[in-house]
C-alpha positions as CSV (number, residue, x, y, z in Angstrom):
1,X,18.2,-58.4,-40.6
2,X,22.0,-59.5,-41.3
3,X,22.3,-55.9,-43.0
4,X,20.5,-54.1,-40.1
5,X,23.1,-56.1,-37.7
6,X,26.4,-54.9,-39.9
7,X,24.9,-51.1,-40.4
8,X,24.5,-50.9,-36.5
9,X,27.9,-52.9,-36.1
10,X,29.7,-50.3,-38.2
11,X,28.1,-47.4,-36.7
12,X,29.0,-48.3,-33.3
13,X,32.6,-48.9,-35.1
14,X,33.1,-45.5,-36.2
15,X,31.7,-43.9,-32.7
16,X,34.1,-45.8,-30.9
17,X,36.6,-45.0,-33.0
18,X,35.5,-41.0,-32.6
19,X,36.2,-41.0,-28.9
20,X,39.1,-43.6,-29.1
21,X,42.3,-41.8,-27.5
22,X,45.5,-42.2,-28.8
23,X,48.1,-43.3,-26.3
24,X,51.7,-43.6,-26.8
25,X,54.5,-44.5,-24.3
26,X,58.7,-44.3,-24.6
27,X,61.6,-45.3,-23.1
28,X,63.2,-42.3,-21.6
29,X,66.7,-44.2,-20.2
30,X,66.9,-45.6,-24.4
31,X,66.5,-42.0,-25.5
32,X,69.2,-40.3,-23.4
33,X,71.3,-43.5,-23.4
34,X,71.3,-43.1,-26.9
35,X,72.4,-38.8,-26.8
36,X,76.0,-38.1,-26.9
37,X,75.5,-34.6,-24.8
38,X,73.6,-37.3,-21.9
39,X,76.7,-39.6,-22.0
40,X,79.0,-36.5,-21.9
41,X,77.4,-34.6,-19.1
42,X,76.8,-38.5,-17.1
43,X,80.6,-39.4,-17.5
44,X,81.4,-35.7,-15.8
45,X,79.1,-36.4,-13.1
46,X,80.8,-39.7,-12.8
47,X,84.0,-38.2,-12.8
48,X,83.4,-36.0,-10.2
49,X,81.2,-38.3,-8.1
50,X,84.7,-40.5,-8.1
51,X,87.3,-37.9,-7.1
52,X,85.0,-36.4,-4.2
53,X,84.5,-40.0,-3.2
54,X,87.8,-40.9,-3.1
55,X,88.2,-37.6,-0.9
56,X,86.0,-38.5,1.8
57,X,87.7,-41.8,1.7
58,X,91.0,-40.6,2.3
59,X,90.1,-38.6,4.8
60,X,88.0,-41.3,7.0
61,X,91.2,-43.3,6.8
62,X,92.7,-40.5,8.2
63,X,90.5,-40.5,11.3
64,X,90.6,-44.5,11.8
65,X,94.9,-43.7,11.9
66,X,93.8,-41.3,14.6
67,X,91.6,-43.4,16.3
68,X,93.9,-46.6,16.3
69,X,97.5,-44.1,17.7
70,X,94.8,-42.7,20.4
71,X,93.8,-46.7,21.4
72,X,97.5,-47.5,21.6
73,X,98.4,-44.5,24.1
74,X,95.5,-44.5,25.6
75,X,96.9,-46.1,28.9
76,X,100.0,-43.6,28.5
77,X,97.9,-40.4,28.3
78,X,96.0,-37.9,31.0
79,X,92.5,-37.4,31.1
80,X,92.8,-33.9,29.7
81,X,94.9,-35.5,26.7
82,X,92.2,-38.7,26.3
83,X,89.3,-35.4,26.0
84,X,91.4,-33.4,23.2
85,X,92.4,-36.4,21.7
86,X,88.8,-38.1,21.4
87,X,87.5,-34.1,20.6
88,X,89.7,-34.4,17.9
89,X,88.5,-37.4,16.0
90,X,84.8,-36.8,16.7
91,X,85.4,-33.7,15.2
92,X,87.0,-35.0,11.9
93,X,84.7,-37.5,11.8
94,X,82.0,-34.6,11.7
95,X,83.8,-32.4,9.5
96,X,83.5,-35.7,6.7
97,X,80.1,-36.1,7.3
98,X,79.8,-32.7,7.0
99,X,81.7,-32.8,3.9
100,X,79.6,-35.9,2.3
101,X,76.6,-33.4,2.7
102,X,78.0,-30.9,0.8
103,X,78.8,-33.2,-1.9
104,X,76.3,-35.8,-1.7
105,X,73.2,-34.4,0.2
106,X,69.9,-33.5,-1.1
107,X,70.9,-30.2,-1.8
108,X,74.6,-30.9,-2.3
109,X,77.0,-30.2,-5.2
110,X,76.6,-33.6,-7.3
111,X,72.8,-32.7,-7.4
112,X,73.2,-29.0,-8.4
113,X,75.8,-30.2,-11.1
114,X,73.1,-32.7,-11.8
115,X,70.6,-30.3,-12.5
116,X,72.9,-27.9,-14.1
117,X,74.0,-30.8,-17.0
118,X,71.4,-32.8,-16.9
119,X,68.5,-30.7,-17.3
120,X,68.4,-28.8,-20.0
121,X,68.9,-32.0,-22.3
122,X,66.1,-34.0,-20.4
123,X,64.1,-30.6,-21.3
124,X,65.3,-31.0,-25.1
125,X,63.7,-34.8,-25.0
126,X,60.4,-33.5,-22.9
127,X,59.7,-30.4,-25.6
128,X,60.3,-33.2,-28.7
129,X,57.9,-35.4,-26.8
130,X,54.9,-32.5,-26.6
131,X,56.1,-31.7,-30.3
132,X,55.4,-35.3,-31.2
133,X,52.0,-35.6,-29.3
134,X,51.1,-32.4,-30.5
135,X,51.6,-33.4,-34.4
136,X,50.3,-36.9,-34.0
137,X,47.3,-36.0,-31.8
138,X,48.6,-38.1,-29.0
139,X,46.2,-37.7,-26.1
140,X,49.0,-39.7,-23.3
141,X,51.9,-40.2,-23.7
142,X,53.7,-42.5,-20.7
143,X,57.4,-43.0,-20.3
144,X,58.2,-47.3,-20.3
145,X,61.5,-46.4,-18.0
146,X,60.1,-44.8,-15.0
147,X,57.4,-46.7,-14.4
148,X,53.2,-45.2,-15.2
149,X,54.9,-41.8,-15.5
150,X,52.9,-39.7,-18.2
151,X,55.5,-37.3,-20.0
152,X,52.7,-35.5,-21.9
153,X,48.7,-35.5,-21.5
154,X,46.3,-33.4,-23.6
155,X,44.8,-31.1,-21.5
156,X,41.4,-31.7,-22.6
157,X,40.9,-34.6,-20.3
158,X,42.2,-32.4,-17.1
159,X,39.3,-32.7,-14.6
160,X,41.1,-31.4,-11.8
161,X,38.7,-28.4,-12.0
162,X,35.5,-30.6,-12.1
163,X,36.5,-32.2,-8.9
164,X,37.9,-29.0,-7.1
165,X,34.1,-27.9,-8.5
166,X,32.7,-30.6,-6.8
167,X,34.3,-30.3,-3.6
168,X,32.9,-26.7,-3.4
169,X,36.5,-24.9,-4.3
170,X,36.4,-22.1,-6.6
């Protein structure tokens, strides 16, 4: 009986083992922490980030100057003065934010420069990570930094087409 028990024991050892997946995870920030070209392009991006910055700085201490000289001759000045004068600063004050857009926005410079540096080495790490699970069989592999973000899955377990099946779309 104690035979029978280990025989069934190690066969239902091996078939789990047969369907086991191999799952692997890293730590993305570690791995471009660690690349000189990552800490290259990130102190460029840093540079610039600073000296546009500092630009938009400048310039809204350039409006609160205005904005302080039209509050002390505001009692001395005409109506048609008060207008141009107040047209004046709202307009600076858009041509900043305007400017903050362009470098800052969602579609500004920083994020193109971003994508221009940036990229192509986090592409570098992303094709050494499909190498990696490609050579060691890995079947997930998730990234530690970012959260349950899978960097590489084996496209065998995809079942997006089972369920588009199953909702009836071809």
């Amino acid at each position: 009986m104690k035979k029978l028990i280990v025989a069934v024991a190690l066969i239902l050892g091996i078939a789990l083992q047969s369907n086991a997946q191999k799952i692997a995870y890293v730590d993305m920030d570690y791995i471009l922490k660690a690349m000189p070209a990552y800490q290259r392009a990130q102190k460029s991006l840093d540079e610039m980030s600073a000296t546009w910055q500092k630009d938009v700085e400048t310039k809204m201490q350039e409006v609160s100057k205005m904005y302080n000289a039209f509050q002390s001759e505001q009692v001395l000045l005409t109506e048609t003065l008060k207008q141009q004068r107040m047209t004046a600063i709202e307009n600076k004050e858009k041509e900043i934010k305007q400017l903050q857009k362009d470098k800052f926005g969602p579609s500004g410079e920083l994020f193109k420069k971003r994508q221009e540096l940036i990229k192509p080495i986090q592409d570098q790490v992303y094709n050494e990570i499909q190498k990696l699970a490609t050579e060691k069989k890995y079947d997930f592999i998730f990234d530690k930094a970012n959260g349950p973000y899978m960097l590489y899955v084996n496209p065998l377990y995809d079942k997006s087409d089972e369920i588009l099946q199953g909702l009836g779309i071809k």
